[in-house]
C-alpha positions as CSV (number, residue, x, y, z in Angstrom):
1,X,-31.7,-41.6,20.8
2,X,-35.3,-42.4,22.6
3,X,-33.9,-42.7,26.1
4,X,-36.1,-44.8,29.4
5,X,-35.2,-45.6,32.7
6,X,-36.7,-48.3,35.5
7,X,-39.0,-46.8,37.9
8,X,-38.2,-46.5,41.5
9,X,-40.9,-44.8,43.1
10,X,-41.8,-41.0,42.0
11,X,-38.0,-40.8,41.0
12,X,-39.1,-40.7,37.5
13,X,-40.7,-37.0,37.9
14,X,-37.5,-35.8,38.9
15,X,-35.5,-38.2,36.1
16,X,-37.9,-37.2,33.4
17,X,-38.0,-33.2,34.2
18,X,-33.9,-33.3,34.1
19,X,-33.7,-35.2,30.7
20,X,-36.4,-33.1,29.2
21,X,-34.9,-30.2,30.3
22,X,-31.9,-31.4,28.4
23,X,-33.6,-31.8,25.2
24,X,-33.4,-35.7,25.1
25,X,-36.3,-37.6,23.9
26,X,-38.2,-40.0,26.4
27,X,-39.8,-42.9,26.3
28,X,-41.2,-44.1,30.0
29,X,-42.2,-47.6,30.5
30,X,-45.7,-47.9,32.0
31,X,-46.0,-48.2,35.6
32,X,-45.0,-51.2,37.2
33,X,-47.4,-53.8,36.7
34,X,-47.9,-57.8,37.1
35,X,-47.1,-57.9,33.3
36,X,-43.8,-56.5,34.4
37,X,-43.1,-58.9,36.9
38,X,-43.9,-61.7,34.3
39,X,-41.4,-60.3,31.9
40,X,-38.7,-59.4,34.6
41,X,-39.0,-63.3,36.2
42,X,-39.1,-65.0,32.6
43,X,-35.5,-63.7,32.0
44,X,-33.9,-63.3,34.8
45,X,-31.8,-65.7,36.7
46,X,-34.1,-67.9,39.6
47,X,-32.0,-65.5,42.5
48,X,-31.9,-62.6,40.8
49,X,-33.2,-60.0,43.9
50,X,-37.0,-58.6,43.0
51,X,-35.3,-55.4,42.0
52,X,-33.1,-56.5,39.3
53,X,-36.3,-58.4,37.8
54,X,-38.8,-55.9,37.8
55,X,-35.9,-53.3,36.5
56,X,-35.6,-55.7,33.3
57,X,-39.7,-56.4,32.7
58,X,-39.3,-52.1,32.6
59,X,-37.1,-52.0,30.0
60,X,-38.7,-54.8,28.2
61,X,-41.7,-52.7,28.4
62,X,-39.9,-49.7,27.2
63,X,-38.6,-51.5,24.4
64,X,-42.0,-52.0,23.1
65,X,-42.6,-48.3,23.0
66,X,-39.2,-47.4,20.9
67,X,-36.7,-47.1,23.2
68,X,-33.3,-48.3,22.1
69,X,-31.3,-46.4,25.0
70,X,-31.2,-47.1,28.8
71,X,-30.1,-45.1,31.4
72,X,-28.7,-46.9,34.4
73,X,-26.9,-45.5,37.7
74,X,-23.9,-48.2,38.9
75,X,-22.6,-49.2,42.1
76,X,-19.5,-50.0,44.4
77,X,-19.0,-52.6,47.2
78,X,-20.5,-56.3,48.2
79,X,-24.2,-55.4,46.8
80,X,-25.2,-56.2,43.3
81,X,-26.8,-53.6,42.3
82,X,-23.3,-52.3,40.7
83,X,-23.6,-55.7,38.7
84,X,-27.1,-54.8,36.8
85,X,-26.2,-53.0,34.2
86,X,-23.6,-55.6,32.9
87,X,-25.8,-58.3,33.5
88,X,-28.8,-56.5,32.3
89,X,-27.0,-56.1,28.6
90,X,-26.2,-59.5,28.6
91,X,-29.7,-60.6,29.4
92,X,-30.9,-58.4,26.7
93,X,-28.6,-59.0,23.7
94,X,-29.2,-62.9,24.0
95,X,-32.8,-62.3,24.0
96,X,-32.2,-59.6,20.7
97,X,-33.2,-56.6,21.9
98,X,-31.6,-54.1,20.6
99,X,-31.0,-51.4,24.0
100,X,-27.6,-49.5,24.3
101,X,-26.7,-49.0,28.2
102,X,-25.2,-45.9,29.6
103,X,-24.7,-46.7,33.0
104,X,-23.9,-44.0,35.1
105,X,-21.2,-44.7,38.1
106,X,-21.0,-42.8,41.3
107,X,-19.3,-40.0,40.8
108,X,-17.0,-40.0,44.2
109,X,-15.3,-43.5,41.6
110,X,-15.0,-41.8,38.6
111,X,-15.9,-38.1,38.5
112,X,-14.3,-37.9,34.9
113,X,-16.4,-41.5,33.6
114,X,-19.4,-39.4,34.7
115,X,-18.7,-36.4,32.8
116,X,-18.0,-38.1,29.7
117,X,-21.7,-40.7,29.8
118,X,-22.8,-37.3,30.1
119,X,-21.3,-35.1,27.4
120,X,-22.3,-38.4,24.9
121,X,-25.7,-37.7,26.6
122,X,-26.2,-33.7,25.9
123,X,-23.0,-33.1,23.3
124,X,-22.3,-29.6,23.5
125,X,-25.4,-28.3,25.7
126,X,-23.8,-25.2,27.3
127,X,-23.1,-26.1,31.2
128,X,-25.5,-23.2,32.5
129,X,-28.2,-24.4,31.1
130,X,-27.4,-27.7,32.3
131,X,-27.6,-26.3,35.9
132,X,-30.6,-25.2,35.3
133,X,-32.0,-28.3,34.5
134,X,-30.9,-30.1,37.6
135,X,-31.8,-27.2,39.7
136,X,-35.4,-27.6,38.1
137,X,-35.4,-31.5,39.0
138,X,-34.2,-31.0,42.5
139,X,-36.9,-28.2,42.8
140,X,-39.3,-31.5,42.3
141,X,-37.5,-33.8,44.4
142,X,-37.7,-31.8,47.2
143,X,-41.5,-31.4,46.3
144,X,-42.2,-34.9,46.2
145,X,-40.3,-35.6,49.6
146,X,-42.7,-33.0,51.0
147,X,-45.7,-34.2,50.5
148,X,-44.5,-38.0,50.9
149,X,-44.0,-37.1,54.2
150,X,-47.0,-35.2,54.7
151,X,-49.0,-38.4,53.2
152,X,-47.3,-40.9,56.4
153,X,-48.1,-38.0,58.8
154,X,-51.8,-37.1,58.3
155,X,-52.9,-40.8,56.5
156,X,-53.6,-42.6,59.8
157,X,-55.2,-39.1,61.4
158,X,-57.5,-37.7,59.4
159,X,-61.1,-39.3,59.0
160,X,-61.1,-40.0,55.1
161,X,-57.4,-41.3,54.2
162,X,-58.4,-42.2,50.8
163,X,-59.6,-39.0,50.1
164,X,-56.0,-37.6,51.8
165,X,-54.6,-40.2,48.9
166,X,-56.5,-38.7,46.2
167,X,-55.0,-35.6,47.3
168,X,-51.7,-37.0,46.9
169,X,-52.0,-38.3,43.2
170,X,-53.4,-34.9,42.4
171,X,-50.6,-33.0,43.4
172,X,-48.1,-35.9,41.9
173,X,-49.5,-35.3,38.6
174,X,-49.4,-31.3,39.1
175,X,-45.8,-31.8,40.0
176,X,-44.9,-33.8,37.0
177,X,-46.7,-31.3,34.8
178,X,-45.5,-28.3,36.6
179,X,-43.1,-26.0,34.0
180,X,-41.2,-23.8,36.5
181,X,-39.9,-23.9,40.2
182,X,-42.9,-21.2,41.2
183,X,-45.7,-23.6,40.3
184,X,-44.0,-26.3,41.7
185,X,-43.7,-25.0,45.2
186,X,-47.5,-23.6,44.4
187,X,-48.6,-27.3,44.1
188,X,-47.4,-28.4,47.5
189,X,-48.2,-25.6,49.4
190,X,-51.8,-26.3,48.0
191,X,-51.4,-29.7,48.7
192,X,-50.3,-29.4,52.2
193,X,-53.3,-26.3,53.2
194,X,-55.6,-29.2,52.1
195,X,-54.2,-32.2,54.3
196,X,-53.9,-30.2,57.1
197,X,-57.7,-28.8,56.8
198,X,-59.0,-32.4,56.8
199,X,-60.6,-33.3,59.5
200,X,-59.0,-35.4,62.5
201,X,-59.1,-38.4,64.7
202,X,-58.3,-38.2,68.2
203,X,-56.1,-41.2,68.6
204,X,-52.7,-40.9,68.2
205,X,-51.0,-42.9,66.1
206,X,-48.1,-45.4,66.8
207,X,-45.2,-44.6,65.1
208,X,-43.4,-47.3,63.3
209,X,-39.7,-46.4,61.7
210,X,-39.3,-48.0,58.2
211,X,-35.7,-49.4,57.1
212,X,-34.1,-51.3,54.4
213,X,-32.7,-51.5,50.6
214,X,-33.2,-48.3,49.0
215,X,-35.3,-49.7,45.8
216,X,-37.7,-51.8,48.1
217,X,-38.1,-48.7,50.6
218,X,-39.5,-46.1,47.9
219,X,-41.2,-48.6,45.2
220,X,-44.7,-49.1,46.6
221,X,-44.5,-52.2,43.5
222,X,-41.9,-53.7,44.9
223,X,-42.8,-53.5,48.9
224,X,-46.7,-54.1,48.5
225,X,-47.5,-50.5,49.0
226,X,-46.1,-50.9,52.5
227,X,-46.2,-47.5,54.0
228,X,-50.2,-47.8,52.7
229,X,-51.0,-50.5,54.5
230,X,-49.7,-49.4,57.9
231,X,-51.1,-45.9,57.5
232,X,-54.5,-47.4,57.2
233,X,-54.3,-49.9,60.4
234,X,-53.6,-46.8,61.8
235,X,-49.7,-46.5,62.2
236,X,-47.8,-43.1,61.1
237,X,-44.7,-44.2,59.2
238,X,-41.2,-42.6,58.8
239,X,-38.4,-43.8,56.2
240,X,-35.2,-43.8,56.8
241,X,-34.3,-43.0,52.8
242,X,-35.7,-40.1,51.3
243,X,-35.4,-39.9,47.6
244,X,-33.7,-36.2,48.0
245,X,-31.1,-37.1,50.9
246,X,-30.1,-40.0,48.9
247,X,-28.9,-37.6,45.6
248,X,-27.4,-35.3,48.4
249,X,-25.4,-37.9,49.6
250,X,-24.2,-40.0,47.1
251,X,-24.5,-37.2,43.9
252,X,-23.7,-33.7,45.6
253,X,-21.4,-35.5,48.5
254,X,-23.6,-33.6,51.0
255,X,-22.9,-30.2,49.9
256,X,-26.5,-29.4,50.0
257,X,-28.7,-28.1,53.1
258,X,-31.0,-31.6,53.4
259,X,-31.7,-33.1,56.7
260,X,-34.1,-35.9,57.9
261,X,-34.9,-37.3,61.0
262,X,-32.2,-39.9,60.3
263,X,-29.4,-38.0,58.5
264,X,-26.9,-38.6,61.8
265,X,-28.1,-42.1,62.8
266,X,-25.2,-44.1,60.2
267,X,-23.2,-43.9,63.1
268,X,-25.1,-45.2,65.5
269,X,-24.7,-48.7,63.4
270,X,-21.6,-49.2,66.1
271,X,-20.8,-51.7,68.0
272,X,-23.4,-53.9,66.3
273,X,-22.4,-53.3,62.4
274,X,-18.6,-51.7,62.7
275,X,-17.9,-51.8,58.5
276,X,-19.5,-51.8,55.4
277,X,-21.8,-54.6,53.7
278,X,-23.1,-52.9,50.9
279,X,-25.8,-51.6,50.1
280,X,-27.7,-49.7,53.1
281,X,-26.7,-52.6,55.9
282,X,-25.2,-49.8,58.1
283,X,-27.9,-47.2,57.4
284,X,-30.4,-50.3,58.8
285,X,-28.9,-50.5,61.4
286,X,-28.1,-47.2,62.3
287,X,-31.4,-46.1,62.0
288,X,-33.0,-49.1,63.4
289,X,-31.3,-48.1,67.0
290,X,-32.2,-44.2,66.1
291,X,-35.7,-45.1,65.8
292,X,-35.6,-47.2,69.3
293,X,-33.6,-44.0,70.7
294,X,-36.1,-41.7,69.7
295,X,-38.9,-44.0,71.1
296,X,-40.7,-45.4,68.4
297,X,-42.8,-48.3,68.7
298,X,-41.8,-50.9,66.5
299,X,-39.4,-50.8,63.2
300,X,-39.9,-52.8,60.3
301,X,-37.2,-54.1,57.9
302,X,-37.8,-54.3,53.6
303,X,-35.5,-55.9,51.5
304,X,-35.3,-57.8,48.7
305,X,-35.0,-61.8,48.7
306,X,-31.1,-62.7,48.9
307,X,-30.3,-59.1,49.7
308,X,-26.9,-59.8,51.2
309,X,-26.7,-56.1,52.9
310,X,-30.0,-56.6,54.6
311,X,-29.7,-59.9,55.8
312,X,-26.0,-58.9,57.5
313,X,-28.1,-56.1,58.8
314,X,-30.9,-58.6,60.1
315,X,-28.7,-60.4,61.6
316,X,-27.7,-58.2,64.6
317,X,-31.5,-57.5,65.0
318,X,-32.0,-59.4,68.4
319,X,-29.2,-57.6,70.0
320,X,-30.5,-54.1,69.1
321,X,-34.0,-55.4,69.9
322,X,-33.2,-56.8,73.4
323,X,-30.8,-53.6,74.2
324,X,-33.7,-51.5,73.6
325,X,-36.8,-53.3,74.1
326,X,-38.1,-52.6,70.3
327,X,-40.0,-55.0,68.5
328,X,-38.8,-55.4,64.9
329,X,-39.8,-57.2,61.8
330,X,-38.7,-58.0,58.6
331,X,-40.2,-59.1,55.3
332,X,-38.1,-60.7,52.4
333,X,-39.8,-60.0,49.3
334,X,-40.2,-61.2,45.4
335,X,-42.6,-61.6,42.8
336,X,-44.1,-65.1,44.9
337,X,-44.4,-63.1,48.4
338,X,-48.4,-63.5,49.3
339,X,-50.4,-60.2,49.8
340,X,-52.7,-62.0,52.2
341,X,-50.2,-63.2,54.8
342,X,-48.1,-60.2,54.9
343,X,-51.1,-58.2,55.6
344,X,-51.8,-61.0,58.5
345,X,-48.1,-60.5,59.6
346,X,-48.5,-56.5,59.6
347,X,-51.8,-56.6,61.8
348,X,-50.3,-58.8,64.3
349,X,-47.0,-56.6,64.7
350,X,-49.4,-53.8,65.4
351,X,-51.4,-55.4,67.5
352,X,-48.2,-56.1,69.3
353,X,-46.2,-52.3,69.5
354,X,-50.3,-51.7,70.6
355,X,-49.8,-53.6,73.4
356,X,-45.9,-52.2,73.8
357,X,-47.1,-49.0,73.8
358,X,-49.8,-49.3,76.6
359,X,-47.4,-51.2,78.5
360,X,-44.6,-48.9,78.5
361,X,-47.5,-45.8,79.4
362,X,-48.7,-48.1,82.3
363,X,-52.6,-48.6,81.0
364,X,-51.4,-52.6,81.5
């Protein structure tokens, strides 16, 4: 069994030190690339979300290296994501590629169904050494969260952000490569002694709060390296989805100690988004509002094309917006999205929350 997985962000550190760790055999497709895109779009269906499309060009990919075994997570509720595994197969058995799916459903549905995909996974892999395998790979997704956010903090502050950047990939590769929790937390304590040694501007930054569909937030493929852009026109970013919250939530059912700035703004989705649409709708809007409450300057929406969730979130937009006084944006985006007028888009919204900003301090 040579097992591979889509990428989603840096999730594939954590992914790949838990299945190691288990003894399975690996084989990673390369990173995202327009080759990927190609592949994904050429099979896929015409409104198929970008997601979905550039999950398939990875296993395509991966299939080309030897793997013959794909590990999926599922999904509840209106979104489609709980839909891509099923549809994935299909997609892949007409086209003769030879993959066996083990999709991996929430566990809050079927606890047991979980165990078992498991148990095929590891057989009889004593349960203490599973254990320690997952508290290795939560050791690393706690690491990468760290010096993620450390990256949106100090980018649009400190004088030389690609060298900040070349930081980062450094301590991303250490991470990956680290063999215990001790050197692990050595990397990013390194990592962060460096960043915060680098020398300063003295502006301060706007501060722009980013929202939307899970994949498109933490795949800098998928969302034109977003947060990247924004931190270089000089805007510090925060995310409402960290990759660690998110396994808290929706694998440990919050039992562990993780908080972010927007672990308690779901409920602030009421009275503009009172029940669920899939997806992270609420948690859009919910944090849109906690952003605005917490007096950011301007929030800005990702989601995939046809992204039902988002665009039920979107649609109560102009009522937080005008109850606030916030400008927001949002982009819709797929393979055909065009770098140069989103980058046109992004320099005018912050020209804009500029000229918020000075208003609301009374330099206008």
């Amino acid at each position: 069994m040579k097992i591979t997985y889509p990428h989603m962000g840096n999730v594939c550190i954590v992914i790949k030190a838990l299945l190691t760790d288990l003894g399975l055999e690996l084989v990673l497709p390369p990173p995202t690339s327009r080759r990927t895109v190609e592949l994904g779009v050429r099979y896929s269906h015409e409104f198929a979300c970008f997601p979905f499309k550039l999950n398939l060009g990875n296993y395509l990919e991966a299939y080309e290296l030897g793997a013959d075994t794909i590990l999926m997570a599922g999904g509840v509720g209106p979104c489609r994501f709980g839909y891509y595994a099923q549809v994935q197969q299909q997609i892949l058995e007409d086209l003769g590629v030879k993959m066996e799916m083990v999709v991996l459903e929430p566990p809050d549905v079927s606890f047991h169904e979980v165990k078992d995909k498991i148990h095929y996974l590891i057989g009889d892999l004593p349960w203490w050494q599973v254990f320690k395998a997952v508290r290795f790979a939560w050791s690393k997704a706690r690491a990468i969260d760290t010096i993620e956010e450390k990256l949106l903090y100090f980018r649009p502050r400190v004088k030389e952000p690609i060298k900040l950047e070349g930081y980062f990939r450094e301590t991303l590769k250490e991470i990956d490569e680290a063999a215990d929790r001790r050197e692990v937390e050595r990397v990013v304590n390194s990592f962060l002694k460096k960043s915060e040694i680098m020398p300063q501007l003295s502006v301060k930054p706007l501060k722009v709060g980013l929202v939307g569909e899970i994949f498109t937030l933490l795949e800098p493929f998928a969302n034109y390296d977003m947060e990247r852009r924004l931190g270089l026109l000089g805007v510090e970013v925060t995310r409402s989805v960290w990759l660690s919250a998110w396994i808290n939530e929706h694998l440990c059912r919050g039992l562990l100690r993780v908080r972010t700035e927007c672990s308690d703004d779901k409920k602030l989705a009421a009275p503009y988004l009172n029940s669920f649409v899939g997806g992270h709708g609420v948690e859009t809007v919910g944090c849109t509002v906690g952003f605005a409450q917490r007096n950011y300057d301007g929030v800005i929406q990702l989601a995939p094309l046809t992204c039902m969730p988002e665009i039920v979130a979107h649609s109560v937009f102009p009522a937080v917006s005008e109850d606030y006084q916030i400008p927001l944006l949002t982009f819709y985006l797929d393979e055909l999205s065009g770098e140069a007028g989103l980058q046109t888009r992004l320099e005018a919204f912050v020209d804009l929350i500029s000229a918020y900003s000075r208003k609301k301090e009374g330099v206008l």
